[in-house]
N, C-alpha and C positions, 0 to 999 in steps of 0.2 A: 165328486165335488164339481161345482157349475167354476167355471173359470171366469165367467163376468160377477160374481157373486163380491160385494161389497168387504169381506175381510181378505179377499184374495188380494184385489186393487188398492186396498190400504196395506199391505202387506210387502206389497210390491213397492209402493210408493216412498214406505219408509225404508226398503232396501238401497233403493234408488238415490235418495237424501245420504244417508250414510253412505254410499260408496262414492257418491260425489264430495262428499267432508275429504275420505280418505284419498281422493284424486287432488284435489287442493292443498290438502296436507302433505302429498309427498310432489308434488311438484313446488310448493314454498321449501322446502326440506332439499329437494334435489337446486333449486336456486342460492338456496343457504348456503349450502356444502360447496357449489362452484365458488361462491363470494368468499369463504373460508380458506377453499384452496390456492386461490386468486392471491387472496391477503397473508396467505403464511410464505407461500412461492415470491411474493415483493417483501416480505419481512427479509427472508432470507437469503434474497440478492443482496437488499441494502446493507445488511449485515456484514457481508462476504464484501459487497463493497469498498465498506466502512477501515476494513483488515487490511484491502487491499493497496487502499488511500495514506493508511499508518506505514504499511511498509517501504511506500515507493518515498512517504516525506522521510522514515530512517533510510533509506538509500541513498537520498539526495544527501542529507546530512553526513552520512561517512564517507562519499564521493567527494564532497568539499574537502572534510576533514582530514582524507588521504594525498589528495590535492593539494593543501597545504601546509604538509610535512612534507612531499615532494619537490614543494617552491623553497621550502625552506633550506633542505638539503642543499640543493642546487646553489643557493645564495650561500650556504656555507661554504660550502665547497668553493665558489669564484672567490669569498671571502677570505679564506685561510690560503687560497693561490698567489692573491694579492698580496697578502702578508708574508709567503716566500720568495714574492719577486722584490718585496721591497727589503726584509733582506740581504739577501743575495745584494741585491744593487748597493746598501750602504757595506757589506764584507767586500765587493769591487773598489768601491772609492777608497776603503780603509788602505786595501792592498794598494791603490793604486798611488794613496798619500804617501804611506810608510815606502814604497820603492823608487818614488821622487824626494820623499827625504832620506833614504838612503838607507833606511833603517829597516833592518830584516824581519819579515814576521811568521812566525810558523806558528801553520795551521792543519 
C-alpha cells in the first residue's frame, strides 16, 4: 500500500478528528469532576458547619441556663440567711423583753 495514497490520509484524518473529540471530552469531564469535587468538599464544610454553629448557640444557652440557677441558689441561699438572722434577732429582743419584764421564758 502507497502511504501518500488518498484513503490512507482520509483515514488518518478522521482518526485524528476523533481522538481530538476524545481529548476535549475528557479534559471537559476531568474539569467537571474537579468543579463537582470542589462543590461536594464546600457542601460538606458548610454542612458540618452549620452543626457546628447549632451546637455552640445550645451551649451558649445551657451556659446561661446553668448560670442562672447558680445565681439563683446563691440569692437563696443569702435569702433564707436573712431570714435566720432576722429571726434570731426578733427571739433576742423577745428574750431580751421577757427578762426586763421579769417574765421567764423557756426556750
Amino acid at each position: 500500500m502507497r502511504s501518500d495514497s488518498y484513503g490512507v490520509s482520509s483515514a488518518l484524518r478522521t482518526w485524528y478528528e476523533v481522538y481530538t473529540i476524545y481529548q476535549n471530552r475528557r479534559a471537559f469531564a476531568i474539569q467537571r469532576h474537579l468543579a463537582r469535587v470542589q462543590y461536594d468538599a464546600l457542601l460538606k464544610w458548610r454542612i458540618q458547619l452549620r452543626a457546628k454553629l447549632k451546637l455552640l448557640k445550645q451551649a451558649r444557652f445551657a451556659e446561661k441556663f446553668f448560670l442562672q440557677r447558680r445565681i439563683l441558689k446563691v440569692w437563696k441561699a443569702k435569702f433564707e440567711e436573712r431570714q435566720r438572722l432576722k429571726k434570731l434577732k426578733e427571739l433576742e429582743t423577745r428574750r431580751l423583753r421577757a427578762f426586763m419584764t421579769g417574765k421567764s421564758m423557756h426556750l
